[in-house]
ZAVEX-141680 format. One line per 2 residues: their letters; for each residue x, y, z of C-alpha. Coordinates in steps of 0.5 Angstrom, whole numbers, plus 500, padded with zeros to 3 digits. Layout:
# residues N
a	X,Y,Z | ...
This chain:
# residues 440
xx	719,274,426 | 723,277,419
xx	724,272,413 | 729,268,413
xx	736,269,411 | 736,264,406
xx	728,266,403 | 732,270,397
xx	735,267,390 | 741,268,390
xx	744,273,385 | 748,272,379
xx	754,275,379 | 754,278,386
xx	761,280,388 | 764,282,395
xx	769,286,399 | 771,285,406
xx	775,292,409 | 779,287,414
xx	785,283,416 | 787,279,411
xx	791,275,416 | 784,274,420
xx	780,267,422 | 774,272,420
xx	776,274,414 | 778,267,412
xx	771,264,413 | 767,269,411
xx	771,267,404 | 769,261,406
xx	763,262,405 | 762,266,399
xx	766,260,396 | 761,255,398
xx	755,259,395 | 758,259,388
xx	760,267,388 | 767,269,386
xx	773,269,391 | 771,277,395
xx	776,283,394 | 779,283,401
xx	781,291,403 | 787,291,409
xx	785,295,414 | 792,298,415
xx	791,300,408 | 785,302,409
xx	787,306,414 | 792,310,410
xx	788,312,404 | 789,306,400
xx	783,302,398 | 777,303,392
xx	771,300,390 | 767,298,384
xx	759,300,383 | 754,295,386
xx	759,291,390 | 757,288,397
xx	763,291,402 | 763,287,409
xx	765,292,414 | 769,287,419
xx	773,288,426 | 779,291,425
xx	782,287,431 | 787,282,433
xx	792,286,429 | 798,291,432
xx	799,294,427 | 792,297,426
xx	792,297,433 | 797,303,433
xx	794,306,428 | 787,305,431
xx	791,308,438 | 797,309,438
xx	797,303,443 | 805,302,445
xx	803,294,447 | 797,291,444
xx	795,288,451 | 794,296,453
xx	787,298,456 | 788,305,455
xx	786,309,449 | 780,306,447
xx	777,313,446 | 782,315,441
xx	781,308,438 | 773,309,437
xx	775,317,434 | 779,314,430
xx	775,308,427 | 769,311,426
xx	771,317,422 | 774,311,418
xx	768,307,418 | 764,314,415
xx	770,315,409 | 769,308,408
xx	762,308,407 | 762,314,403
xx	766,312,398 | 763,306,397
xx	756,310,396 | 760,314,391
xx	762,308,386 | 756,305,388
xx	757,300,393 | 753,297,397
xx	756,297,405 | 753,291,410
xx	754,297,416 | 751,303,417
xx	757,309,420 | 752,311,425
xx	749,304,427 | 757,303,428
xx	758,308,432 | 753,308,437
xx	754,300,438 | 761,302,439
xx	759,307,445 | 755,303,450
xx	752,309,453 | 749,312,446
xx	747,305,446 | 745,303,452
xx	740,310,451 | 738,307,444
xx	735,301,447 | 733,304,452
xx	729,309,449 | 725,304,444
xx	723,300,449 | 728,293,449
xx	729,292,457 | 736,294,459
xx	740,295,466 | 738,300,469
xx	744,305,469 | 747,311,471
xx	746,317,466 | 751,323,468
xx	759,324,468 | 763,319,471
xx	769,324,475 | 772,318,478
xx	772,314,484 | 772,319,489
xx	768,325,490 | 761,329,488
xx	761,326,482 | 765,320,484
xx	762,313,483 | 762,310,490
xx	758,317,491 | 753,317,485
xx	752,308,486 | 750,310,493
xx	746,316,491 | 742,310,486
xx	742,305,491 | 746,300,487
xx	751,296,491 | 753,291,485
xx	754,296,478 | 758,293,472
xx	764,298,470 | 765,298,463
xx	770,302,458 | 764,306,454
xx	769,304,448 | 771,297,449
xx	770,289,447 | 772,283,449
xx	771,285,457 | 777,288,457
xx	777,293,461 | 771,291,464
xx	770,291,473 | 764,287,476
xx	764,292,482 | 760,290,489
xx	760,295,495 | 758,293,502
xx	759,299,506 | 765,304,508
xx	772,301,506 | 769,295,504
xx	769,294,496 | 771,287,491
xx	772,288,483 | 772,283,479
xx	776,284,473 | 782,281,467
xx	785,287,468 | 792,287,471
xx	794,292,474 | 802,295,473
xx	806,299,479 | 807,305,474
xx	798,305,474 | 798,302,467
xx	792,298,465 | 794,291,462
xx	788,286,458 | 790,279,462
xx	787,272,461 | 786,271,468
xx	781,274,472 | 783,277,479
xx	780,281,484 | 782,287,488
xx	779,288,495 | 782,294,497
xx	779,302,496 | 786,304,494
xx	786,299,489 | 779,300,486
xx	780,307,486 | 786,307,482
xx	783,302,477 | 777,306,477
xx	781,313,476 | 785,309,470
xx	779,307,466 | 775,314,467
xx	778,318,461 | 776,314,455
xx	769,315,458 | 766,310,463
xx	758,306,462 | 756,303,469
xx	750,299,470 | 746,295,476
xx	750,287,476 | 743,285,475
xx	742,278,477 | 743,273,472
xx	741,265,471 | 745,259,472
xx	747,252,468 | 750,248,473
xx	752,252,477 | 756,257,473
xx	753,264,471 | 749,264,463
xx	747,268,459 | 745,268,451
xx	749,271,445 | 744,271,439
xx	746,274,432 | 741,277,428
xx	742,277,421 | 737,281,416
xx	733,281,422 | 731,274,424
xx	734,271,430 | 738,267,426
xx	743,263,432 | 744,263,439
xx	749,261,444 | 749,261,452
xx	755,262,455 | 757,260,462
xx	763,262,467 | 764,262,474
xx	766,269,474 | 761,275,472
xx	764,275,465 | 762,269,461
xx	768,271,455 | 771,265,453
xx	777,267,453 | 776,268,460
xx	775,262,462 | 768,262,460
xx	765,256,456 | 759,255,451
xx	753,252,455 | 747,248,453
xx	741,251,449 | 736,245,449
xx	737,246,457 | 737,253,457
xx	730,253,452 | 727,247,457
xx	728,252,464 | 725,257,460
xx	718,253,458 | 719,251,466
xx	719,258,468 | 713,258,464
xx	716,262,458 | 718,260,451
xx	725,261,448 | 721,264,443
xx	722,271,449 | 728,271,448
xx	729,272,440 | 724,277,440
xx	728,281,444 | 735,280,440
xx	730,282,434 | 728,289,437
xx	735,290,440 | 737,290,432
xx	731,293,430 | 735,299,433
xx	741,299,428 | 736,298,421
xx	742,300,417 | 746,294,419
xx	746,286,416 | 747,283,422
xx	749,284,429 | 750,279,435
xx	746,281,441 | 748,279,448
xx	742,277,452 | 741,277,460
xx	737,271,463 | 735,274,470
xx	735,268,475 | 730,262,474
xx	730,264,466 | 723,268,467
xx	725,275,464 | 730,277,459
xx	734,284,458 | 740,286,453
xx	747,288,455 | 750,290,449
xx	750,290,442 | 756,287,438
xx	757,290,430 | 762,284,431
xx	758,279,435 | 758,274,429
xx	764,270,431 | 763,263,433
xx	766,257,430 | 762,251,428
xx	754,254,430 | 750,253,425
xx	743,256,424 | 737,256,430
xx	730,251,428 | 726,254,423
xx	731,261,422 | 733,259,415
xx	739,258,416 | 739,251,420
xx	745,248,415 | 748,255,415
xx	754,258,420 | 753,265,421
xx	758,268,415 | 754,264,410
xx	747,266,414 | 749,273,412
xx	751,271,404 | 745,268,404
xx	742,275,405 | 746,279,402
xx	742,279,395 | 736,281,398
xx	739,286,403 | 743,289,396
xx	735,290,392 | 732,293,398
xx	739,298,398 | 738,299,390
xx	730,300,391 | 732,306,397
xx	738,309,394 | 738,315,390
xx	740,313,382 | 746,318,383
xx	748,314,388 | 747,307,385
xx	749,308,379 | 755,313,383
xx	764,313,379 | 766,306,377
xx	772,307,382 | 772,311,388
xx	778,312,393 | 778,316,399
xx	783,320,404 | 787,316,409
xx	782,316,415 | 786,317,421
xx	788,324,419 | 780,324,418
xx	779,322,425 | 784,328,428
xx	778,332,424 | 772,330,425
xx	768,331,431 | 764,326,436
xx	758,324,432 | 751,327,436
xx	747,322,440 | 743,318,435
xx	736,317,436 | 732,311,438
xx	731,308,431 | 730,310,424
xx	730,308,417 | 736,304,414
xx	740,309,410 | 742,309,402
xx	748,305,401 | 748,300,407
xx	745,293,407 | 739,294,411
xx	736,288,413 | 731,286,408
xx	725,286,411 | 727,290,416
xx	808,281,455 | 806,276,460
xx	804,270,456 | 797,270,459
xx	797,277,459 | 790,279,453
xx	792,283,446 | 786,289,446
xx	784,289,439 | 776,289,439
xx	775,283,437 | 768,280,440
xx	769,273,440 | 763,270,444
């Protein structure tokens, strides 16, 4: 494993800024943090601002690129959302974020800031195509998946046609740009006609999407195919719906944030649906149960650290990302879902034995990182960079959007780039707002 988060001194005059919104519980306890660890208060940057072109940064300056979720304003911004619980328009949300997060990091290098996340990284953790192939091609064990244009339910290059052509009769369907599960369906196929998904998405008459904090299932081949024909333009990632592990009696899994490249904290999640979400009724399981299935099954928790630690090895230019992890059932292997550039939202979690965060939530995990990660930032990075303008502004990021084309694939890993803080060693009241956020 990598040092531990809280290995380096901390800074003399450290300064932060966090490009998110200032309303947000997120924003809030990453302040906390930096507070507790004696730094100055952080320079906060609202994304509805920053969106529009109105921010700057100061030379070696830390600035935490966070969620722009859970806000309408930013959302409509983000994707001309007309009603935040909306399902579409994820692709011209990630178009739209991640031209953003491009200008932000290249205006942070040209005042000599230090970000804590790579624009490329983010962009492809943000697609779970790209992303499911970055892991794969590294070697993390991933789901197998389908790898060709989905075209929509019907047809040659329909699902139902490319899932019975692979032999997979229980596929997970994801919005290739989505969080929070929206959108996502857990699809099984027994035959002709004979289909169920399982999904929080509800339907409306016109054939709108809508986020629902209730899980429903259609079991008709007209309702799948609607639902499949709605969520196909903005790009879809499908998988086998691998078998996971239980805890008394509900499905689990393992959401572990890795910072500066040490496993730091680990949560289990369990639900008696296919999405352990807590906001979909999901609920934080016990991890001393989960660590005693493992060593009866004759592994060790240590397995799946290692694995959440290879997956983030895959995103070298970003501080920290919270990976989620697929216990197959009797806890004997382990394979990674998806990687999160915003996992790191769980409340009252402290640090994992002998990580070096035992007393630390994961905001200040990531502060104590942080003197560390902007040494080895100064250390790669050319002095014009470094030592760049004092203050440095950029054009609004949603017309750069319009712009700017689709990042090409990534490849399966590489050295953290000059400037990001790479890792040291390393309507209805039920209905859910779509705003990116990735609580576990």
């Amino acid at each position: 494993m990598s040092p531990s988060p809280s290995s380096a001194a901390p800074a003399a005059g450290l300064r932060f800024a966090v490009v998110g919104n200032p309303e947000n519980r997120r924003t809030a306890m990453f302040a906390d943090a930096v507070h507790a660890a004696g730094h100055p208060a952080p320079r906060v940057l609202a994304w509805r601002d920053v969106l529009r072109g109105r921010y700057a940064f100061t030379p070696s300056e830390l600035v935490r690129i966070d969620s722009p979720g859970e806000n309408a304003e930013v959302d409509r911004l983000l994707r001309d959302a007309d009603d935040p619980t909306r399902v579409e328009g994820t692709a011209l949300w990630h178009r739209r974020f991640t031209a953003a997060v491009r200008e932000v990091t290249a205006a942070a290098r040209r005042a000599g800031a230090v970000t804590t996340a790579d624009r490329e990284d983010v962009a492809v953790m943000f697609d779970k195509r790209r992303c499911h192939a970055r892991l794969a091609a590294a070697g993390v064990p991933v789901p197998p998946a389908l790898t060709g244009p989905v075209g929509g339910w019907a047809g040659r290059d329909g699902l139902r046609e490319q899932l019975e052509a692979a032999r997979i009769s229980r596929a997970f369907v994801k919005p290739a740009h989505g969080s929070s599960a929206s959108g996502v369906v857990a699809l099984t196929l027994a035959g002709p006609g004979r289909v169920r998904a399982t999904t929080s998405v509800e339907t409306t008459a016109d054939g709108r999407l809508h986020n629902s904090l209730r899980v429903r299932h259609y079991t008709t081949e007209t309702e799948v195919a609607a639902l499949v024909d709605a969520l196909v333009p903005d790009g879809i990632h499908v998988e086998r719906w691998l078998p996971k592990a239980s805890q008394g009696g509900r499905a689990a899994d393992l959401r572990v944030v890795v910072v500066a490249g040490r496993a730091t904290h680990a949560v289990v999640r369990t639900s008696r649906h296919p999405m352990t979400n807590l906001h979909l009724g999901g609920a934080r399981g016990d991890l001393d149960a989960a660590r005693s299935a493992i060593r009866a099954a004759g592994g060790s928790f240590t397995d799946v650290l290692d694995v959440a630690e290879r997956a983030a090895a895959c995103f070298p230019g970003t501080l920290c990302v919270g990976v989620d992890i697929l216990p197959a059932t009797g806890w004997r292997r382990f394979t990674v879902g998806e990687v999160n550039a915003f996992g790191d939202l769980l409340p009252r979690l402290t640090g994992l034995p002998g990580s070096g965060a035992e007393d630390l939530n994961t905001y200040a995990a990531q502060v104590a990182a942080a003197p560390a990660a902007v040494q080895n930032a100064a250390r790669t990075a050319a002095p014009a960079v470094v030592h760049g303008a004092a203050r440095t502004a950029a054009p609004p990021a949603a017309q750069v959007a319009a712009r700017t084309p689709a990042p090409a694939p990534a490849p399966a890993a590489a050295a953290a780039p000059a400037g990001t803080a790479a890792p040291a060693a390393v309507g209805r009241a039920e209905r859910k707002e779509h705003h990116h956020d990735t609580t576990a």
